[in-house]
C-alpha positions, 0 to 999 in steps of 0.5 A: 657511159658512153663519153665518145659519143656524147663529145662526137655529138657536142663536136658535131653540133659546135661545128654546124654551129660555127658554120652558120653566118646568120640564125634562121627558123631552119637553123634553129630547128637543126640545132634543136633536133642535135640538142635532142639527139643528145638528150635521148642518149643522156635519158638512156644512159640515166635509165641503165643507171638506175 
């Protein structure tokens, strides 16, 4: 498993995160596009599990 990238991935979301003063539809669609970033590295990690 990879954890180093997982946690880079989850700081680099927190941090754009905290950043933001207000939640618009681009904001919403950047932290969407980090979310799935991180499920695709989730998905690969399953499949070389199994």
């Amino acid at each position: 498993m990879k954890p180093h990238l997982m946690k880079a991935l989850s700081k680099e979301l927190y941090s754009y995160i905290k950043l933001q003063s207000a939640v618009d539809k681009q904001i919403l669609l950047e932290i969407n596009k980090k979310l799935l970033k991180m499920q695709i590295e989730v998905s690969e990690i399953l499949e070389k599990i199994t």
